[in-house]
C-alpha positions in Angstrom: -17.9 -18.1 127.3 -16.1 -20.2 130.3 -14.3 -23.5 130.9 -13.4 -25.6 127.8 -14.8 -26.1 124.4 -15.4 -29.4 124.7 -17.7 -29.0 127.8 -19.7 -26.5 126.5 -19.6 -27.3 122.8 -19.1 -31.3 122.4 -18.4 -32.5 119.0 -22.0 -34.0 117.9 -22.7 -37.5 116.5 -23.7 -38.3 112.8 -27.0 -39.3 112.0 -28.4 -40.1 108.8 -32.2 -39.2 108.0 -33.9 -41.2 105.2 -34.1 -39.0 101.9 -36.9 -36.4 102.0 -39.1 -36.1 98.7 -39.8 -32.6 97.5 -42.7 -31.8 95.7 -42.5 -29.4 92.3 -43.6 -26.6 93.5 -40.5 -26.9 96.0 -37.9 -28.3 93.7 -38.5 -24.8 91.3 -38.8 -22.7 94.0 -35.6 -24.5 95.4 -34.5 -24.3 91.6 -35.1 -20.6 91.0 -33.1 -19.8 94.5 -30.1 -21.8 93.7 -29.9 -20.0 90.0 -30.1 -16.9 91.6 -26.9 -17.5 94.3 -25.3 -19.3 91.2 -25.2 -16.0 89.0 -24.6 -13.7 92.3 -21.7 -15.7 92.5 -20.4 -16.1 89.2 -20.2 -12.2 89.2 -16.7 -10.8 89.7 -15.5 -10.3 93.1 -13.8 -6.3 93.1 -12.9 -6.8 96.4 -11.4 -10.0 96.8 -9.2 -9.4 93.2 -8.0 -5.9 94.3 -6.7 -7.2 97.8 -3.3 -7.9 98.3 -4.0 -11.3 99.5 -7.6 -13.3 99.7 -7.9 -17.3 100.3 -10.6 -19.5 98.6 -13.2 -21.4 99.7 -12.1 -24.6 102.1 -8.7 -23.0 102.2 -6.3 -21.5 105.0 -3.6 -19.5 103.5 0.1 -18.7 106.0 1.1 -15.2 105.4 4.9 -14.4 106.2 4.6 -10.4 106.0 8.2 -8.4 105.2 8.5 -8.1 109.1 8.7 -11.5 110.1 5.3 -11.2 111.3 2.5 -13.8 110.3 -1.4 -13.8 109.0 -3.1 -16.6 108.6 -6.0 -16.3 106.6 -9.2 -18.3 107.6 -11.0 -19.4 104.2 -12.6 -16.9 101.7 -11.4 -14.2 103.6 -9.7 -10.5 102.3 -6.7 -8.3 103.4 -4.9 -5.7 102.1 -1.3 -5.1 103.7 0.9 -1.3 104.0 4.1 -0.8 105.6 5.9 2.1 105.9 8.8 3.5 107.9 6.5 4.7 110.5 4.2 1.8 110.8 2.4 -1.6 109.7 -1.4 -1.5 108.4 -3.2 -4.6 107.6 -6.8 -3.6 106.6 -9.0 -7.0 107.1 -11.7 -6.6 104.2 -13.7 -9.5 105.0 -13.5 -12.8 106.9 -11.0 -13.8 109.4 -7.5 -14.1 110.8 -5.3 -15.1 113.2 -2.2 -12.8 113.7 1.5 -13.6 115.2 3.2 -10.4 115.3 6.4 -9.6 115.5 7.3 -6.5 118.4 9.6 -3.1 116.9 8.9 -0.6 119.7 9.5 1.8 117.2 7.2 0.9 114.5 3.1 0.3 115.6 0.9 -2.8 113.9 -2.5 -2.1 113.0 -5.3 -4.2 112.1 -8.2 -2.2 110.7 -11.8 -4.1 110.2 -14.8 -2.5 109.3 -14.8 0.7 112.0 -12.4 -0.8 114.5 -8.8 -0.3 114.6 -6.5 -2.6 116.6 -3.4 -1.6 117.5 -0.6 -3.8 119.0 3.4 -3.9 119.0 4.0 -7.6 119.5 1.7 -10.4 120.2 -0.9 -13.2 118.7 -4.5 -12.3 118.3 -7.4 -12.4 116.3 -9.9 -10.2 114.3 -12.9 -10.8 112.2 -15.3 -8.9 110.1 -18.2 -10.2 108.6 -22.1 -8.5 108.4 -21.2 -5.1 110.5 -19.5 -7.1 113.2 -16.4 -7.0 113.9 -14.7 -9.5 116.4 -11.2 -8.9 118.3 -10.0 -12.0 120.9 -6.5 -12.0 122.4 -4.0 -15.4 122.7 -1.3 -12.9 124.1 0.0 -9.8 125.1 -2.1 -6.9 125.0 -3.6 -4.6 121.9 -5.5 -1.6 122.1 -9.2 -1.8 120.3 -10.6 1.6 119.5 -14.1 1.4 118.3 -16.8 4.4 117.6 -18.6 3.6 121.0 -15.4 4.8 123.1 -13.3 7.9 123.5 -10.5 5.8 124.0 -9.2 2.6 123.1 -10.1 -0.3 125.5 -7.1 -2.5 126.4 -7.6 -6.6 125.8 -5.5 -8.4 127.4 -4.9 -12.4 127.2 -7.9 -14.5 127.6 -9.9 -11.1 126.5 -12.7 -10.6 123.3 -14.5 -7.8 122.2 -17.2 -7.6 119.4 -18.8 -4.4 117.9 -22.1 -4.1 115.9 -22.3 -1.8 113.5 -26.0 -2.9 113.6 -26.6 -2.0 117.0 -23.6 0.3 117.6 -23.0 -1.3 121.0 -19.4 -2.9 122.4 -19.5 -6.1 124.3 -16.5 -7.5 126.1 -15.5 -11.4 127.5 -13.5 -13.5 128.8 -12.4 -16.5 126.5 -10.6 -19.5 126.5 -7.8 -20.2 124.5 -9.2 -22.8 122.8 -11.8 -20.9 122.0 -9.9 -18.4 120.3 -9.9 -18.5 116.1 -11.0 -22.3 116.8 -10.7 -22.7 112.5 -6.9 -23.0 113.0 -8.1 -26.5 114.2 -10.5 -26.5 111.4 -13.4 -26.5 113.7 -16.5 -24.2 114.1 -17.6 -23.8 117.8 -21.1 -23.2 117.8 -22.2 -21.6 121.7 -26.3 -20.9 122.0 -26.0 -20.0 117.9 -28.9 -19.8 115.3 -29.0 -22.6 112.6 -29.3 -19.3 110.4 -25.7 -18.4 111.8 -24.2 -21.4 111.4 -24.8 -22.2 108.5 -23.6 -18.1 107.4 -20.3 -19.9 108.6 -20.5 -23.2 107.3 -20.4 -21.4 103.7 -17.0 -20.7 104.0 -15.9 -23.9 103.6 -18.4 -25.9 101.7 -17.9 -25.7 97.7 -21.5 -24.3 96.2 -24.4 -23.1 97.6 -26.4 -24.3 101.1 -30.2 -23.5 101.2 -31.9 -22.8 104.0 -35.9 -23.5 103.2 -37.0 -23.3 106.6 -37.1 -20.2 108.3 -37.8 -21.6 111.9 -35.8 -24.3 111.5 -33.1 -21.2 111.1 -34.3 -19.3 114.4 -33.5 -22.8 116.5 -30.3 -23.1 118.8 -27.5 -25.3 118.7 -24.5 -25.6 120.7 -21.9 -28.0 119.2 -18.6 -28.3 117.6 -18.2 -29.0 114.2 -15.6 -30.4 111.8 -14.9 -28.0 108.6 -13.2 -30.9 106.8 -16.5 -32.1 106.4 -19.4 -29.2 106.4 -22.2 -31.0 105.5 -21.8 -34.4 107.8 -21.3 -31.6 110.7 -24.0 -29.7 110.1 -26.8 -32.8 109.3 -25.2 -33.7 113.2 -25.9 -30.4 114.4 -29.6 -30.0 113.0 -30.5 -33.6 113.3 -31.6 -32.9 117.2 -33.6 -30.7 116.2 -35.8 -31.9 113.3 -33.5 -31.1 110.5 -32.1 -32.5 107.1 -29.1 -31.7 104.7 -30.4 -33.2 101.2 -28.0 -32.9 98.3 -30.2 -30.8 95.4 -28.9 -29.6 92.1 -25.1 -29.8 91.2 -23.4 -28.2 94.5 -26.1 -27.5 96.2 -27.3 -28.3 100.0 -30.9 -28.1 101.1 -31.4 -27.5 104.6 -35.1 -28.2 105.7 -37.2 -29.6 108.5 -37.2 -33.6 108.6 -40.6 -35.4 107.5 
């Protein structure tokens, strides 16, 4: 991705479709769906309340490790935290963050996340894990990203990204701008040639409840845009309004996301 995000990914107007009427056979299917992601998410989360520090839904949380070093957590994201004489581990169990490390020559910091390791005296960066991929972009300095698809690390340097698929087991490498990099700080969600599908994967992060997607090619359609995370569900009826699409509130904190009438 190259030049600025607000060339390639404008921030997209509001529009405001007249209320859609569903019939019954939609409302319980959309019923059953939303019970479903209502008791999967009532169910306790292992993960998140064995981690040494985890941030909610809607929420960024500023991390000042022992070292002077900082992690901010991007919301509903996961991260355990070890330091030792010899070295600093932070293990990124799910979600994202943005990293403002502190340099000791004498004493490494790593950032493990899903089957990459990033290792890195003293500089700012960012890492993400989320579905078997695993994203690594650099603000500056330089850190060393060693993944299962290279003998050695690979070096990223400012300006740099790397993502590996467990999926696909394949490394890809860019150059970003900075304003491109960990763009949630800003809370905003820079959409470039992305699935509704995907976005909306995101947008979960910061909207309280449940979003249902009812349309599956509605899903498969592209969007390039930027989008405020203040406000999940204006941004996203925006995005998808182009394209055909509605956000209708349905039961208690729930979104519907379906093709316009």
């Amino acid at each position: 991705m190259h030049g600025s995000v607000s060339a390639v990914a404008p921030q997209v107007a509001v529009a405001t479709p007249a209320p859609r009427r569903f019939s019954r056979r939609h409302c319980s299917w959309i019923g059953a769906a939303a019970a479903a992601c209502a008791v999967f998410m009532l169910l306790p989360d292992w993960q998140a309340l064995r981690a040494d520090y985890r941030s909610s839904t809607a929420e960024h949380r500023d991390i000042t490790l022992s070292d002077g070093s900082h992690m901010l957590l991007d919301s509903n994201s996961v991260a355990d935290v070890h330091f030792d004489p010899e070295q600093r581990q932070v293990t990124l169990l799910r979600g994202q963050a943005f990293f403002s490390v502190k340099s000791e020559p004498d004493r490494a910091f790593f950032v493990n996340a899903g089957q990459v390791r990033v290792r890195v005296t003293g500089t700012a960066f960012a890492v993400s894990v989320e579905n078997g991929e695993v994203q690594v972009s650099v603000e500056s300095g330089t850190v060393a990203v060693k993944t299962p698809t290279a003998p050695e690390p690979a070096s990223l340097h400012h300006g740099e990204h790397l993502s590996y698929s467990a999926i696909d087991n394949q490394t890809r490498r860019a150059q970003w701008p900075n304003e491109s990099i960990a763009p949630w700080r800003r809370w905003q969600l820079v959409a470039v040639d992305q699935s509704v599908e995907d976005v909306i994967k995101q947008l979960r992060r910061y909207q309280p409840g449940l979003i249902l997607l009812t349309d599956k090619a509605l899903g498969q359609r592209r969007i390039t845009a930027a989008l405020n995370l203040r406000d999940p569900k204006r941004a996203l009826q925006a995005a998808i309004a182009p394209l055909g699409g509605a956000v209708q509130d349905g039961l208690p904190y729930t979104l519907i996301v379906t093709d316009a009438p």
